[in-house]
N, C-alpha and C positions, 0 to 999 in steps of 0.2 A: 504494500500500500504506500500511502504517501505522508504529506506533509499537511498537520493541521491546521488550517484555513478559517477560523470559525464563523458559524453564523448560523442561520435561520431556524426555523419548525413550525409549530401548531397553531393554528388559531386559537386563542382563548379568550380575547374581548373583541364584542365586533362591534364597540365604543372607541377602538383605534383609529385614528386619520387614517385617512384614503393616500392610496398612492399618488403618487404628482400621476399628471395626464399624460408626460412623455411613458408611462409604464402601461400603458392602455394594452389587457390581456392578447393572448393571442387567438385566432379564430378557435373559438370554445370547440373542443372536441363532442362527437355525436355521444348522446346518449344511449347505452345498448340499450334493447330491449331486455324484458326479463327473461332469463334462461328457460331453456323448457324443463319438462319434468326427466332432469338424468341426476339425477342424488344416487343413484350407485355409482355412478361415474365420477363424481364430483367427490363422494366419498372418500374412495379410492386416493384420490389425488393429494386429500386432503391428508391423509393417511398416512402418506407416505413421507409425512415429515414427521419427525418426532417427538415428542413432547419434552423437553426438558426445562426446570425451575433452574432459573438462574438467582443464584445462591451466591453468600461468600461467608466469610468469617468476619465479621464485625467486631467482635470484642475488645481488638485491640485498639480502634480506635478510642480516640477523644471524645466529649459529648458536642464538643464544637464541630467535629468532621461527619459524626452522626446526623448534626442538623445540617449538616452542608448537600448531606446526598439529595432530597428530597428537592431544595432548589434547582439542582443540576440534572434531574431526570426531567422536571418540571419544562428545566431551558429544552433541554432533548426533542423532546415533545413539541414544542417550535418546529425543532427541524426535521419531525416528522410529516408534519404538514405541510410543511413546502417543498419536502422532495416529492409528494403526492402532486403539488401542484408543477413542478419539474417534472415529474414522471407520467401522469394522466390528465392533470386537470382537477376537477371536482372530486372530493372522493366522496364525501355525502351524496352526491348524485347517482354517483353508479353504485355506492350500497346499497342503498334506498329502490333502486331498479329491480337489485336483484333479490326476488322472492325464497328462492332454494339458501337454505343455511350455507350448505354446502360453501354452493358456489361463492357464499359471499362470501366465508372465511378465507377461501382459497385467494378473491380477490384483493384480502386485505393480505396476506400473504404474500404477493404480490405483486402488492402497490398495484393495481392496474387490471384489464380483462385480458394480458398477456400472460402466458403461461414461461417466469425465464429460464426454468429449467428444460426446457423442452423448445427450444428456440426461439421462445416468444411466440410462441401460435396463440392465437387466441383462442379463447375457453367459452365467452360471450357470444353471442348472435350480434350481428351489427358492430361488434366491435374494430372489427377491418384487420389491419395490417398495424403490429408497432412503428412510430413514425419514425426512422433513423433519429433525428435528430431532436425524438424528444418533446418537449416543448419547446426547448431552447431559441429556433427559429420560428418564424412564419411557416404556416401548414402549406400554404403553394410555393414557399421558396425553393430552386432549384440550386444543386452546388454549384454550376456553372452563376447562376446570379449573383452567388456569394461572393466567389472567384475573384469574379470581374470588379465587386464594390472595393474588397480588397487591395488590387491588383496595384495602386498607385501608392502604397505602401503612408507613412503617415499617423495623426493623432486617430483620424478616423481609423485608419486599418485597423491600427494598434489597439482600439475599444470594440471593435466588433469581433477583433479576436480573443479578445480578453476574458480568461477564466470566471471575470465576477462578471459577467453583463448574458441579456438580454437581448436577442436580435428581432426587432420588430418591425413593420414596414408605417411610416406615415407619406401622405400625400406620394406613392408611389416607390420612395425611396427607403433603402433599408438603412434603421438608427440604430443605436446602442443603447439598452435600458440599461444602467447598474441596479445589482442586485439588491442596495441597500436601499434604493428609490422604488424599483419593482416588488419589492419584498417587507416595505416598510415597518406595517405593525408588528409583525412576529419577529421581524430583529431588535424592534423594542422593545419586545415582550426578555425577549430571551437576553438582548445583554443587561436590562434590568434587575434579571434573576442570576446571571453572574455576577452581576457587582453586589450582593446581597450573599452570594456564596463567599465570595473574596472579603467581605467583612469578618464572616467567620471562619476562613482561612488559616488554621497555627503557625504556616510556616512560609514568610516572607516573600519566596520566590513561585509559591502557588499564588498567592494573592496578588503578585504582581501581573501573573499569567492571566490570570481571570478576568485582570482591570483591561487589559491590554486587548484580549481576544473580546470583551466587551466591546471594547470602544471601535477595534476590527470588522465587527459586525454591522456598527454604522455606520462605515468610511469606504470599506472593502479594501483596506491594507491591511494585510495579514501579516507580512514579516516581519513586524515587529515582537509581535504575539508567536511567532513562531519562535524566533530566536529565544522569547522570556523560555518559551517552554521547554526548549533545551538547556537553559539553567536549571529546573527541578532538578536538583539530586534527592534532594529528603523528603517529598511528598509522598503521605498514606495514601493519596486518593488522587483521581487525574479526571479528565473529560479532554475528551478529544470531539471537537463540536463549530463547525462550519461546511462553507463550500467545498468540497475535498479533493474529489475521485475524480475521474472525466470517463468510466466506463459509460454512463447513462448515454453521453452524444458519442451514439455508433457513425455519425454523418460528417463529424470532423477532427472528432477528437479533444476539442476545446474547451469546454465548457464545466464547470467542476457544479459536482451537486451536492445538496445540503446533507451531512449524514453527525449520527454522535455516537459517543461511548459513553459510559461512566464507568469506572474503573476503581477498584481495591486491589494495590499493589501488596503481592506475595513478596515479604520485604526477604527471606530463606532464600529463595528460588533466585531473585534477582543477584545478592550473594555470588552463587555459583552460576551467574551468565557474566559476569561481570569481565573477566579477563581477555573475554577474545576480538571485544573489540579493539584491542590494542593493536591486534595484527593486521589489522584493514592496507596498511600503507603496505606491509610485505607481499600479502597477498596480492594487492593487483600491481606490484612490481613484476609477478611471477605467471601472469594471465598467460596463456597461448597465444597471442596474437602481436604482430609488430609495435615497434613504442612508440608510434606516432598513434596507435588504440588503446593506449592506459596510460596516456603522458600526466593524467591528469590525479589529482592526491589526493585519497576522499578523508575527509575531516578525522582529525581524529580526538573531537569531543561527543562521538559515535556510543551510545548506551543500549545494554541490551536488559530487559526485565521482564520479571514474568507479572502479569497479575491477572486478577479473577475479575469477568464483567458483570455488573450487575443490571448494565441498560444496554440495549441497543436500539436505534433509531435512525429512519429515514433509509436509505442507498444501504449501509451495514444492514440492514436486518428485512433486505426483500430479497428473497428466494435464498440463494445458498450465503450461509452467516460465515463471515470471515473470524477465523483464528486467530491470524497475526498480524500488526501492523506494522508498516516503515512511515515513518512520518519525519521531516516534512515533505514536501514535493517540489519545492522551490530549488532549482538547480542553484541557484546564487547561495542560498542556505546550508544547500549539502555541503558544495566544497567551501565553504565559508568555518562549518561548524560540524559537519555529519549529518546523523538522523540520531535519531531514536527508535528502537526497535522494540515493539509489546508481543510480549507471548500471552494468548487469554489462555490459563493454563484450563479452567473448568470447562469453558466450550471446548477445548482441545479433544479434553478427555472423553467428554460426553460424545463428541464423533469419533475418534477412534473407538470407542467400547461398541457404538452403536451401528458402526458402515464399516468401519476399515477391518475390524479383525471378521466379521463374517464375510466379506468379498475374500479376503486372504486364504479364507478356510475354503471358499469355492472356485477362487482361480491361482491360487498360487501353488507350486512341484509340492507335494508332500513334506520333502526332505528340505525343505527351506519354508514352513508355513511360521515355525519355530523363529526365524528371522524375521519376522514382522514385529514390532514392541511397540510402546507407547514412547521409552526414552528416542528409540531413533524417529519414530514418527516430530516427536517433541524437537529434537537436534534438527532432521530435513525442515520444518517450518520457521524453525529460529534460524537457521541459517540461508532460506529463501530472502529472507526481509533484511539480513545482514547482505547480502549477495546484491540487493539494489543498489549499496552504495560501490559497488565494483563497476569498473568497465568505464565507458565512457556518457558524459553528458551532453557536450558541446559536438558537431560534426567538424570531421579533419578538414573538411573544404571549403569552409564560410556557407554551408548550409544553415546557419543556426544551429539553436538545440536540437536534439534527439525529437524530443515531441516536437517540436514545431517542422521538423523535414518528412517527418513520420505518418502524423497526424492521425486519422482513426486506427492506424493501423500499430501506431507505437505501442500501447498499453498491453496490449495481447505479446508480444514478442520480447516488453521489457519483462513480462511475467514468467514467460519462456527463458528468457536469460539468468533469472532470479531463480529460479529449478534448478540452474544446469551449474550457476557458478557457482551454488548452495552445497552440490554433492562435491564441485572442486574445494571447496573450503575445508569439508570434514575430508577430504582427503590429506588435501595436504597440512592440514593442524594433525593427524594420524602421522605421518610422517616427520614430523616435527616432535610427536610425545607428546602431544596437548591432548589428543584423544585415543581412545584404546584400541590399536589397528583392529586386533580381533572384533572389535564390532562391526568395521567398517561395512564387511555382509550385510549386516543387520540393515546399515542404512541405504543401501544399494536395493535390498528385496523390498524395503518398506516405502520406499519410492516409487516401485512397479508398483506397489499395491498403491498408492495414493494417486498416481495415474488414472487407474480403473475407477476411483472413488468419484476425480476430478472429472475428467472424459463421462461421467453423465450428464455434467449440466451444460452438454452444448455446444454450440458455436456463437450462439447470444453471449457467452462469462467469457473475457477476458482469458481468466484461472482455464477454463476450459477447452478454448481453443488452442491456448498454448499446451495445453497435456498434449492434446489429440497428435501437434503436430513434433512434438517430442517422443510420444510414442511412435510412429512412424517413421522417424528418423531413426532412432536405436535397433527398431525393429530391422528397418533396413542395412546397417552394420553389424546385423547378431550379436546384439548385447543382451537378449533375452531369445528363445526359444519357446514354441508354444508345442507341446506333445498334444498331438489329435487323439490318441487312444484317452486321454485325464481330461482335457481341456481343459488342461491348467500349465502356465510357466515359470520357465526356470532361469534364473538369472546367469550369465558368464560373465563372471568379474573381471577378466583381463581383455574383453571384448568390451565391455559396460564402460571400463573406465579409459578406454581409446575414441569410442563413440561420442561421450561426453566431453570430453575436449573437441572435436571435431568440431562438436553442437556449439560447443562455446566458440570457436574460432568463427564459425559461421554468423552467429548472431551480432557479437562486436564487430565484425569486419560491418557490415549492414547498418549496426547503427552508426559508427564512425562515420560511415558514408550517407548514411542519409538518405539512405536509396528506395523510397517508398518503393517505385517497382519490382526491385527483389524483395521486399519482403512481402508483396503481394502475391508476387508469382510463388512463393515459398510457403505460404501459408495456404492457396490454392493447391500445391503440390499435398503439403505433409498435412496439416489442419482440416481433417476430414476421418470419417468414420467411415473405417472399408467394411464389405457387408460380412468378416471374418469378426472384427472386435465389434459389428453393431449384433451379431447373436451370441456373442460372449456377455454382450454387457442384457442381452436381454435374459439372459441366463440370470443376472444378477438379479435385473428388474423380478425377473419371475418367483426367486426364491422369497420375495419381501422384503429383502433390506433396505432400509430408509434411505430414500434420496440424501435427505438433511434433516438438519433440526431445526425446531421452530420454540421461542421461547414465549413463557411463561415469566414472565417480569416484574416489576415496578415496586413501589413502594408497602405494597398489602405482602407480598411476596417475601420483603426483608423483613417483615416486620416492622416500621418505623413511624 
């Protein structure tokens, strides 16, 4: 993931000022019709996510941090409503449409009548086609329009591409809404309730993050608020809470949407992660590829920690719930300062126990199913989100950044590169004595299994597309082997770990350059379900194992 951006959520007074008129919505999306009568169908779907109570240990806390949570789930809820309005529109309209329990639960699940485990198909009658881009655009806007407004480069280009805006058409011509004009009451709402969190904040560099990501929310300058927030060392408790991610705009890649956490940091856990960010500078000294593709030093005020979520909201918590984060996203930020990397150790667990060891047990060789753990599942994620800060940000050519040469196509391939440089990490910390070679198997087999986990949700996830085209590549250099008689595989370590430098050499060379067309035609090639792993994976669908989880949250849930 990325870098904390904060802002928006929920409606909760609708006594707040109106937007200025330059934020005039976009052409209201249609209303479905009510579903018909398929409630077994919808069951089913519904089902197939998992129920888990998002839980932590509280005791250690303070009574001052005790009353801080309840503000910050409050802000959350903000920015759940306006990824709703970023992602569909009305959401009262289409629950309200739909009569079937089912299907409404599944809609709020979500966010929308798109189904995004399943490509985004839609579940609804009348609900059409997801729109690439969101809401983000005008609904008749074409790329080439965009292109073209673009194209003379500029304050204007520079707003209509910009992470925190709004692209709307008046009197014919396409404007820039900012998002704190477009979005105004509920970034009232929500930095109001940060700054009331930050009052009862214990410890100086939380409180200062709070005030900062507050005032973030009404300006749409986040790095400031970012950098606070790589100052926390000593915070029990965290929120990660603004415009974030750019997965939602499939149309260009641009656009970050409203998402949050709230977070109790496992202060154990954090302990023993703590060391390896040290090595960040060595390791991409030692990348595979020439050094004009890691000329660059990723910070090294880089932290890694684990803790337990107690909220999710907005973009995090529609359809598959993310584990781990890398935050910030601000490439000036990274190499300035690092990231930050969160392990959610209890959502971790909760899907490991729940997908990953029963897929393990139905496609992994027998004689390696014992290679599957929770500690490597734990190590291959924590070292995903450490692996963003590897490689390169800027292109070797004067393309710009990575994202901006990339564009819809970056996010997917920067998640693929974050897989691939993850396993080179634990490899070479194992060859260094940081880590125990004899597991190193362990982390190799539990990777093919988080593949198969991942490769359900898609070619709509980011996380998904890059499996698909990760598995296909290894596949294609015998790093794994599938026996037809078990219809289960078995990993070749010294094939596995030649493949995956290939993979990595492949992917930096691409982003270095800048080359959206190879990594189009690349993910055309590999990022595709052949009809061998689309009956493997319905093997899986078939036995029941949970797509995902789905939580059970809030404040009745902690107790508070």
């Amino acid at each position: 993931m990325t870098i904390p951006r904060p802002i928006l959520a929920i409606v909760l007074l609708a006594a707040c000022a109106p937007a200025a008129p330059a934020a005039s919505p976009a052409p209201a999306a249609p209303t479905p019709a009510a579903a018909p009568a398929t409630q077994d169908s919808m069951a089913l779907r519904v089902g197939a996510y998992k129920p888990v109570r998002l839980t932590a240990e509280l005791s250690g806390l303070s009574p001052a941090e005790r009353q801080m949570i309840p503000l910050l789930i409050q802000a959350s809820r903000e920015m759940d409503e306006l990824f709703w309005l970023q992602a569909y529109g009305s959401r009262d309209s289409l629950l309200q449409s739909l009569r079937d329990p089912h299907t409404r639960r599944f809609a709020e699940i979500n966010y929308g009548p798109w189904d995004r485990l399943r490509g985004d198909a839609p579940f609804v009658p009348g609900a059409g086609a997801k729109p690439e881009g969101a809401r983000f655009y005008p609904a008749d806007m074409t790329k080439a329009e965009f292109e073209a407004a673009v194209a003379g480069g500029g304050a204007r280009a520079d707003s209509l591409r910009s992470l925190y805006t709004l692209v709307r058409r008046e009197n014919g011509r396409l404007v820039a809404v900012p998002f704190h004009v477009a979005y105004a009451p509920n970034l009232r709402r929500a930095a109001l309730l940060l700054r009331q969190a930050a009052g009862l904040a214990p410890q100086a560099s939380l409180r200062r993050y709070l005030e900062l990501r507050s005032q973030a929310l009404l300006d749409d300058n986040y790095q400031s608020s970012d950098l606070a927030w790589l100052d926390m060392k000593d915070n029990n408790l965290d929120v990660v809470i603004g415009p974030i991610e750019t997965y939602e705009d499939a149309l260009f890649g641009y656009k970050a949407a409203f998402e949050a956490y709230v977070l109790v940091k496992d202060q154990a856990w954090s302990r023993r992660l703590a060391r390896y960010a040290a090595f960040l500078p060595e390791l991409q000294r030692g990348l595979p590829v020439p050094e004009q593709y890691r000329r660059e030093t990723p910070g090294t005020d880089s932290e890694l920690n684990a803790y337990d979520a107690v909220y999710y909201a907005g973009q995090a918590n529609s359809g598959a719930k993310t584990i781990a984060i890398n935050l910030p996203n601000d490439e000036e930020v990274q190499l300035r300062k690092g990231t930050r990397r969160l392990q959610l150790k209890n959502a971790m667990r909760a899907k490991f126990d729940a997908i990953m060891l029963p897929i393990a047990r139905l496609l992994i060789a027998p004689d390696q199913v014992n290679n599957v753990t929770f500690d490597a599942f734990f190590e291959n994620t924590m070292f995903h989100e450490v692996a963003h800060g590897l490689g390169i940000k800027n292109t070797v050519n004067g393309r710009g950044t990575v994202r901006e040469a990339l564009r819809e196509q970056a996010s997917g391939l920067e998640e693929e590169k974050a897989d691939v440089l993850g396993l080179y990490m634990v490899t070479q910390l194992a060859r260094r004595g940081e880590m125990s070679g004899a597991a190193i198997q362990n982390n190799y087999v539990t990777f093919l299994a988080g593949i198969f986990r991942s490769v359900r949700f898609g070619a709509s996830s980011a996380h998904g597309r890059a499996n698909m085209a990760t598995f296909h590549f290894l596949e294609e250099r015998g790093a794994f082997v599938r026996d037809p008689a078990t219809g289960t595989y078995r990993v070749d370590m010294p094939r596995m770990q030649a493949a995956m430098d290939a993979l990595a050499t492949e992917i930096l060379r691409m982003q270095g350059n800048g080359d959206h067309a190879a990594v189009r035609a690349f993910m055309e090639r590999y990022g595709v379900v052949d009809p061998q792993l689309r009956r493997d994976l319905d093997r899986v669908n078939g036995a029941g194992i949970p797509l995902d989880v789905v939580f059970e949250q809030g404040i009745d849930v902690l107790d508070l």
